[in-house]
N, C-alpha and C positions, 0 to 999 in steps of 0.2 A: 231710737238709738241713745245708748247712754255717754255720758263723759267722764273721766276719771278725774276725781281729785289730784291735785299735784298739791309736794311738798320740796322741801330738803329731804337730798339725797341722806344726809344725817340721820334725817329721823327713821327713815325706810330701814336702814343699817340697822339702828334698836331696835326697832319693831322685829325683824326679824332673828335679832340674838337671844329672843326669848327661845326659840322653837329650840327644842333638841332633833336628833337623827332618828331617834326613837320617844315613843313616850316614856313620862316618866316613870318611877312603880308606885307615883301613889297618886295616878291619872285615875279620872273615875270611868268605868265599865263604860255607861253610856251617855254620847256627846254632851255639853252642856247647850241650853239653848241660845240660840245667838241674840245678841244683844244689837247688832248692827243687821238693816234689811236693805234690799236691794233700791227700796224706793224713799232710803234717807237721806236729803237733801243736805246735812252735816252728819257731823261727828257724833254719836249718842252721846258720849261723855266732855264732856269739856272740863278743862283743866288748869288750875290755876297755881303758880308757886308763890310764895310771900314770906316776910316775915323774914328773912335771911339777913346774916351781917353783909355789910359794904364790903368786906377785908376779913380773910383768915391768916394770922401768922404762921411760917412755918414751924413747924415744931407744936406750935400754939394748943390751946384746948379743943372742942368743939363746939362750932356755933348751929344754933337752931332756927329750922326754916319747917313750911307745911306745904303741902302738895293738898290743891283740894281736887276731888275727883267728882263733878255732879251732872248726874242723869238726866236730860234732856227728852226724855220720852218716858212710856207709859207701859214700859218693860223692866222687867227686874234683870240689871248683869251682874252677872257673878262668872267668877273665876280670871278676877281684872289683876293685870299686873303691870303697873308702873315701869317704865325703862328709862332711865337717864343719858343723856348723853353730854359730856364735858367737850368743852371744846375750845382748848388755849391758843392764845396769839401766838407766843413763843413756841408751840408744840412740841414741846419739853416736858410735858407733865407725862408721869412714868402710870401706869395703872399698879401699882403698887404705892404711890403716895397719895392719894385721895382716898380717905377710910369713912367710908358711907354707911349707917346706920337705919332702917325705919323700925319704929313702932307698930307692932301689931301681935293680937292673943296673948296683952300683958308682957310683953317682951322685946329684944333688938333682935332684928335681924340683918347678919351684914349683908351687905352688895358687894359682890366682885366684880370689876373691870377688866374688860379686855380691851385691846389695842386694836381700831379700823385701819385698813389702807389707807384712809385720809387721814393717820396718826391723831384721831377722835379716840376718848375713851365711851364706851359702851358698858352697864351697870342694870342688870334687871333685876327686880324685887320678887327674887325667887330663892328660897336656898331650901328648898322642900316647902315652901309655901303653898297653901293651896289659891290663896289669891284673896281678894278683894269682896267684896256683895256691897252694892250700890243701889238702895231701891230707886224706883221710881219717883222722879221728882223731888231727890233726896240729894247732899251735899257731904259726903264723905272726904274728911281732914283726916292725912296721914301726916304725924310729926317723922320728921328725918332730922338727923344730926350730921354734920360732916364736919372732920378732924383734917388737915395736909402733914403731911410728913416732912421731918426737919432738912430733907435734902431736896426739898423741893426750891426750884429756881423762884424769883420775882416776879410775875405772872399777870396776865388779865384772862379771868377765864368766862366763859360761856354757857349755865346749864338750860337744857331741857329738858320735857320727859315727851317721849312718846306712851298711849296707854294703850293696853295689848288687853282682850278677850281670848284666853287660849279653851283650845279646845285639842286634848288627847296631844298629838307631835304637831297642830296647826294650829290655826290662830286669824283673829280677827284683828286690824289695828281699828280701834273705837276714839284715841282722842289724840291731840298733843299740847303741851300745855305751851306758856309766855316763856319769855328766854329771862333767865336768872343770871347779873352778873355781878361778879366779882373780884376781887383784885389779891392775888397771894405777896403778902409782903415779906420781907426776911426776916427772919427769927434770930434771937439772941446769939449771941457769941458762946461758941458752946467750952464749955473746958475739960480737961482730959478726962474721959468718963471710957469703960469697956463698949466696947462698937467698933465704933470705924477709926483708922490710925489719924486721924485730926480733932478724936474729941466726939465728934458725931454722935449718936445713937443712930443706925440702920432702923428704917421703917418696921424691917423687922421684932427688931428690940423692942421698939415702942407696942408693937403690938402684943409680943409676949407678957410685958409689963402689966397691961391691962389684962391678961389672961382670955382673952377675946383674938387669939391667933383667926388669921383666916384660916375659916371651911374649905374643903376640897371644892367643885364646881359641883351642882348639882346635876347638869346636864356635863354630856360626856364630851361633845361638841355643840360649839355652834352654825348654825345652820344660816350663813351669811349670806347665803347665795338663795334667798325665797325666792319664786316666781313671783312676776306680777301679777298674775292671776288670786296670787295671794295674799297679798297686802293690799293691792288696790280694792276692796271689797267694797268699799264706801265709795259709792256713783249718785253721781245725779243727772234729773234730765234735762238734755237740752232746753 
């Protein structure tokens, strides 16, 4: 008889915002091979975040942090996507004021946020991405940046990632990393500038500024409501 891993509800959440309703169009023909087996006693990939500042100002720049992803077994995964999940005291933070960046194939890709039921934000490292390759016994660092936006409240916030194996519209969850925290402080006094009638710049703005507007979603939905037959994939035995 097996047991299932137990987590935060949190992280089940990410894990399963990566799935769309359907696959994507640049899903490959045939499945990839699984990187999680029925008779692994943890997580193939373990997960580690570092390197992050104490405090983001609002408004402020972007500070830099690394997500490390390493392979635990004697399998090659691929097609690993990283999920993040924020998660404020105040539960005030908007998914449009955290502007999330990773590195990867010489370039940023953003992260868009959505809003859980438990007013958590949710952020997976997909925007046509095809994912991740982690060999074997191997320690793959993703650099990520993250910016707050000027209308964000004074905050203590909470990250983590859950790491997702997808496969076609389904998916493996393979890791979850340490909780990353931090504190949003208030940003300068702003003065009368186009945006918002106090002077503000809207998140918006700032993003058109940088010419790095968000991307549409690349999934159409998300698929919030996974079985547990499908997440729980990782058992061990009694």
């Amino acid at each position: 008889m097996f047991m299932r891993l137990h987590t935060p509800a949190s992280l089940c959440l990410a894990a399963a915002a990566l799935f769309p309703a359907a696959p994507p169009a640049h899903a490959a023909a045939a499945p990839l091979p699984s990187c999680a087996t029925p008779a692994d006693r943890a997580f193939p990939l373990t997960s580690r975040i570092h390197g992050g500042p104490d405090a983001y100002e609002a408004g402020g720049g972007y500070g830099i942090w690394y997500l490390d992803l390493t392979n635990t077994t004697d399998r090659t995964c691929t097609g690993i996507h990283p999920v993040v999940v924020l998660v404020d005291e105040e539960r005030a933070l908007g998914p449009s004021q955290p502007r999330l960046d990773f590195y990867a194939d010489d370039r940023l890709h953003p992260v868009r946020f959505e809003t859980t039921d438990a007013d958590e934000l949710v952020g997976a490292f997909d925007d046509g991405f095809p994912g991740f390759t982690v060999r074997p016994g191997k320690t793959l660092t993703v650099k990520v940046r993250l910016a707050i936006g000027s209308d964000a409240v004074p905050n203590d916030v909470t990250a983590n990632a859950a790491v997702v194996q997808r496969h076609d519209g389904d998916g493996d969850w393979v890791g979850q990393s340490n909780d990353y925290r931090f504190a949003i402080a208030a940003g300068p006094t702003p003065t009368t500038s186009p945006g918002t009638s106090d002077g503000r710049l809207t998140f918006a703005d700032e993003l058109a500024r940088t010419g790095l507007a968000a991307r549409p979603a690349t999934f159409a939905t998300f698929a919030l409501l996974l079985t547990g037959a499908t997440l729980l994939v990782l058992r061990k035995r009694r």
